[in-house]
C-alpha positions in Angstrom: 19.5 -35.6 -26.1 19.4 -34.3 -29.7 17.3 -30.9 -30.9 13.5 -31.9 -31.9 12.7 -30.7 -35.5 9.6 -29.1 -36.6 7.7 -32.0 -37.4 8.2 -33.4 -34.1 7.6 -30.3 -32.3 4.5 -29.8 -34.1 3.4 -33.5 -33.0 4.2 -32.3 -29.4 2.1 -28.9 -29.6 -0.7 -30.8 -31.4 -0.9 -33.4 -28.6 -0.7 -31.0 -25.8 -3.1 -28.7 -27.5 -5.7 -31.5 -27.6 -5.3 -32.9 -23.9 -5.8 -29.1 -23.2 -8.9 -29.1 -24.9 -9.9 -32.4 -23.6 -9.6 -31.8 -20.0 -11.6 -28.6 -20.8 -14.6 -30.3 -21.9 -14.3 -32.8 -19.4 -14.7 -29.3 -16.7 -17.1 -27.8 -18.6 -19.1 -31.5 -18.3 -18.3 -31.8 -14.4 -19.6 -27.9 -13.9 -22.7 -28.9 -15.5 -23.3 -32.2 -13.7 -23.0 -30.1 -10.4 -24.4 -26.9 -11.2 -27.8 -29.6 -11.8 -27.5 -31.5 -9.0 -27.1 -29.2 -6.6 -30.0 -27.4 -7.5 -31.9 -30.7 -7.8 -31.0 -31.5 -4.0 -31.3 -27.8 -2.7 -34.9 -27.8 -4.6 -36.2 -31.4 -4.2 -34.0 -32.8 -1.4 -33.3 -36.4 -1.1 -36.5 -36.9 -3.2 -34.2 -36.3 -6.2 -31.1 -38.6 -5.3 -32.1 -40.9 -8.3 -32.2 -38.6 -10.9 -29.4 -37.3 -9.7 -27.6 -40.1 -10.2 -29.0 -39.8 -14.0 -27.5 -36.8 -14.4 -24.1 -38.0 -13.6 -24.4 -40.1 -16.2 -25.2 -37.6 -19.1 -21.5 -37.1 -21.0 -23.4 -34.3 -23.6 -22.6 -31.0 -22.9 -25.4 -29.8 -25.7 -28.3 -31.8 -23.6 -26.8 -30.5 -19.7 -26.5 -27.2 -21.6 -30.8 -27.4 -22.6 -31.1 -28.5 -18.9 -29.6 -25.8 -17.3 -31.2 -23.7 -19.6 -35.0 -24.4 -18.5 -34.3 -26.2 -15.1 -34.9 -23.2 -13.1 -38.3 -22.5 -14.4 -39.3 -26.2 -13.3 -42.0 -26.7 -9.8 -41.9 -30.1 -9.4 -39.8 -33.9 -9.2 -42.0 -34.7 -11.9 -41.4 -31.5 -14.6 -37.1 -31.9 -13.8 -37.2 -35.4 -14.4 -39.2 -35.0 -17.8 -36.7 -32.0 -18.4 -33.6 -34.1 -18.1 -35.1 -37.0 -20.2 -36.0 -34.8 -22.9 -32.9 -33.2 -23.1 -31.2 -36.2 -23.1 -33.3 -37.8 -25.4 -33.2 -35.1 -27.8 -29.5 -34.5 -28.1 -29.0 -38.3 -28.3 -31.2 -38.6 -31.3 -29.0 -35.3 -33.1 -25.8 -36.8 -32.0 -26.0 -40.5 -33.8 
């Protein structure tokens, strides 16, 4: 097998670099999922299963960042739910 030259190995370092990135977006997503749900269950219980499942399903870190923000200061089903749409809603609308 031959030596690389720059150009190649630049390819290579670009490419790793951005997996690297990738995959630590992709945490920093999974983190925020949990960190949510877990409080959901541990607060609400089995009540909150649904929404939980919603928040699997939110792939902005901006709107599960807002989220965990104000989450804490929620007291009921109701106020997370409206939380988590709003946040949602409201980083979907900045994002298109």
């Amino acid at each position: 097998m031959g030596k690389m030259d720059r150009k190649e190995v630049d390819a290579i370092m670009q490419i790793t670099t951005s997996w690297h990135e990738k995959g630590r977006a992709e945490g920093r997503l999974e983190k925020a999922r949990e960190v949510i749900c877990k409080y959901l269950a541990h607060r609400f219980g089995d009540k909150s299963a649904g929404l939980q499942r919603e928040v699997q399903q939110v792939s902005n870190i901006e709107a599960l960042d807002f989220i965990l923000e104000k989450l804490f200061a929620v007291n009921t089903l109701e106020e997370a739910r409206a939380l988590i749409n709003d946040g949602v809603e409201s980083h979907r609308r900045f994002s298109m």
